[in-house]
C-alpha positions as CSV (number, residue, x, y, z in Angstrom):
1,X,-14.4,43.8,31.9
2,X,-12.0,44.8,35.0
3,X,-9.4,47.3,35.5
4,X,-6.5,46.2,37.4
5,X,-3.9,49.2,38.0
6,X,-0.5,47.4,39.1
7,X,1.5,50.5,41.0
8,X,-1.6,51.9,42.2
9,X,-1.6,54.6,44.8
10,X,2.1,55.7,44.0
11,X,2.0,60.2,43.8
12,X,4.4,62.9,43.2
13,X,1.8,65.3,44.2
14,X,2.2,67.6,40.9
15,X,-0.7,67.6,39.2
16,X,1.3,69.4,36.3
17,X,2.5,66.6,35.1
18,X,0.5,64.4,33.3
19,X,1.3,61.2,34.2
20,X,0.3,62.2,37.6
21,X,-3.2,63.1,36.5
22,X,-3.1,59.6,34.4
23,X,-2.1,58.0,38.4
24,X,-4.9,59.6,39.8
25,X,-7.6,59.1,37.1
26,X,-6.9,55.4,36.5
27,X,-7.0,54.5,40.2
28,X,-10.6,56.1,40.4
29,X,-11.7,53.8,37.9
30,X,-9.6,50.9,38.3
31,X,-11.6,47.6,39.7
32,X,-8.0,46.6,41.1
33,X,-5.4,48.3,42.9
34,X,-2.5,46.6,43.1
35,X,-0.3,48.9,45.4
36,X,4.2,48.4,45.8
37,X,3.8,50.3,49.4
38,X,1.8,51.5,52.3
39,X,2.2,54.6,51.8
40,X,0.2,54.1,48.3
41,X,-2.3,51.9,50.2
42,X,-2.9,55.7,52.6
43,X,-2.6,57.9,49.2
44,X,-5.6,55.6,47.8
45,X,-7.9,55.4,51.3
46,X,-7.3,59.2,51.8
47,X,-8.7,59.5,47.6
48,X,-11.9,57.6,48.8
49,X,-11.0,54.6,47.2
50,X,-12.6,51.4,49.2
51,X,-10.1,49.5,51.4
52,X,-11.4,46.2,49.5
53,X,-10.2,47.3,45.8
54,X,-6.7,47.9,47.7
55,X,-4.6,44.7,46.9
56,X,-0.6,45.1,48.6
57,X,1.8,42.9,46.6
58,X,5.1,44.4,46.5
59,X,6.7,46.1,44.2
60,X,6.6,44.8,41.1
61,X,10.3,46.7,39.7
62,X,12.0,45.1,42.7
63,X,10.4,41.7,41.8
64,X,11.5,42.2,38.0
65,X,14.9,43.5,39.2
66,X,15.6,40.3,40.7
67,X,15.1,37.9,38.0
68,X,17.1,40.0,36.0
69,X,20.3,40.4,37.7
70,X,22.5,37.7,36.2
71,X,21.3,38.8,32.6
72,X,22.4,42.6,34.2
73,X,25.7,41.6,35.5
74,X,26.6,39.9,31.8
75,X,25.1,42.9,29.9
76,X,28.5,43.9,27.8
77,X,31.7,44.3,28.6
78,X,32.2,48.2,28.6
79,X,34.1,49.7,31.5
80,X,31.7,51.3,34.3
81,X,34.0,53.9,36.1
82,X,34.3,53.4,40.1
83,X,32.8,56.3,41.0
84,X,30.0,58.3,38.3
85,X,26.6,59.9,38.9
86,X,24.0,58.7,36.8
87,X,21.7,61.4,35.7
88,X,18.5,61.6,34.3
89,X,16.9,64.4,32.7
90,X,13.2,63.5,31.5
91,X,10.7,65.5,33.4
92,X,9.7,68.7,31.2
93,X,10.4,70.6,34.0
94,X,13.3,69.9,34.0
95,X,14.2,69.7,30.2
96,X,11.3,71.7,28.4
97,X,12.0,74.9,30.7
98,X,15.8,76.5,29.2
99,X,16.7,78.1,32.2
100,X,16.2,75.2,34.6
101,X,18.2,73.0,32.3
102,X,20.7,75.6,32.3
103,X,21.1,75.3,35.4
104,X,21.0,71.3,35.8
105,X,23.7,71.5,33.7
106,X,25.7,74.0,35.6
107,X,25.6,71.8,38.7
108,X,26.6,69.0,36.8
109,X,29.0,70.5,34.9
110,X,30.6,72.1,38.5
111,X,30.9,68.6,39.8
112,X,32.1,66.9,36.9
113,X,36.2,66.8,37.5
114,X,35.1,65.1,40.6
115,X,32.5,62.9,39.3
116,X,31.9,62.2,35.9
117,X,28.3,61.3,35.0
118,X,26.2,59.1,32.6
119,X,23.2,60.0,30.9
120,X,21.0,57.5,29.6
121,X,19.1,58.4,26.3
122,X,15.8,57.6,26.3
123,X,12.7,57.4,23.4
124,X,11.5,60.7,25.3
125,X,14.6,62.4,23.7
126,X,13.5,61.4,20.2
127,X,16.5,59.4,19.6
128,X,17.0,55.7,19.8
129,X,19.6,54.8,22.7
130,X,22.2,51.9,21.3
131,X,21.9,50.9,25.0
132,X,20.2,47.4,25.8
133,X,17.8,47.5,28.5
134,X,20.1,45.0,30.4
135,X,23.1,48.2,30.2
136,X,21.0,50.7,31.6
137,X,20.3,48.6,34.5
138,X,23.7,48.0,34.7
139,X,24.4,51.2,34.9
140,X,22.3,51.9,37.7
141,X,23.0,49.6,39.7
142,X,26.9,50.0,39.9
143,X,26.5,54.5,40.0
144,X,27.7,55.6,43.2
145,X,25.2,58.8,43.4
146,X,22.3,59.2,41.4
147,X,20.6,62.3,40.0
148,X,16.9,61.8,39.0
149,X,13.7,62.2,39.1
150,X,12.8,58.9,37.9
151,X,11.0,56.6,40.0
152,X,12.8,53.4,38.3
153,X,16.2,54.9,38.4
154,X,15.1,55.4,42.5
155,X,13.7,52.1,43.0
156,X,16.4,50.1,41.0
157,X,18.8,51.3,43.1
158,X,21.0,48.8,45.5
159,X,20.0,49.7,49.2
C-alpha cells in the first residue's frame, strides 16, 4: 500500500520537538510527497529524497482557507476588537518550561493596555474550547498582530 505525506518537506529544524521528528521520519518512508512550497521541495532533495516522489501542489491550508471563508465571515456574532494580538501558546517549550512562560506572559502582559490579546484554547490544553472551528478562524483572520508559533495560525493569516 502507498504512503502519500500531504505537507511534506515543511521543517522547523528542532529536532526536540516531536512532531519534527514525525516530519522527518514519515517523509523518508512516504511513497508520495506532496509538498505546499519550494522551499519543502529543497528541504526533501537536500534529505536524499528522489526528485520523482516530490509532488508540488500548493498548500493545502490556503486551498481549505478559501472554501471556507463565507462559513468564517458568518461564524457568530461576538464582537472582534479593531485592534488584538492573537496568541498562541502550544509548543512545550514554550508552555511546559515555567520560566519561559513566565516570561511570555510578562511580554504580553506589558503590552496588554495597548493591545489586548486572544488566546485560543486548544485540546493540547486538556480542556474543550466552546469555540467552533469556523470562530477561531475568525479570529485569525481579523487580529492585527499575531503571536505564535503555529504554522496554521502563520499560514491562515491575510497577506
Amino acid at each position: 500500500m502507498p504512503v502519500a505525506h500531504v505537507e511534506a518537506g515543511l521543517r522547523s529544524f528542532d529536532r526536540t520537538m516531536p512532531e519534527e521528528i514525525n516530519r522527518l521520519l514519515t517523509d523518508q518512508m512516504a511513497d508520495l510527497l506532496f509538498t505546499p512550497s519550494e522551499d519543502a521541495n529543497q528541504n526533501l532533495l537536500r534529505e536524499g529524497i528522489p526528485r520523482e516522489r516530490i509532488h508540488f501542489v500548493g498548500n493545502v491550508m490556503i486551498d481549505c482557507l478559501i472554501n471556507l471563508r463565507p462559513r468564517i465571515a458568518e461564524a457568530d456574532s461576538e464582537v472582534i476588537p479593531l485592534k488584538y494580538a492573537l496568541v498562541t501558546l502550544h509548543r512545550p517549550s514554550n508552555v511546559d518550561d515555567f520560566e519561559m512562560l513566565r516570561k511570555i506572559l510578562n511580554a504580553l502582559g506589558e503590552i496588554s493596555g495597548d493591545l489586548p490579546s486572544s488566546s485560543p484554547v486548544t485540546p493540547a490544553h486538556g480542556i474543550k474550547s466552546p469555540k467552533s472551528h469556523s470562530s477561531h478562524q475568525k479570529h485569525c483572520a481579523f487580529a492585527s498582530h499575531r503571536v505564535t508559533f503555529n504554522s496554521y495560525v502563520y499560514k491562515n493569516a491575510p497577506r
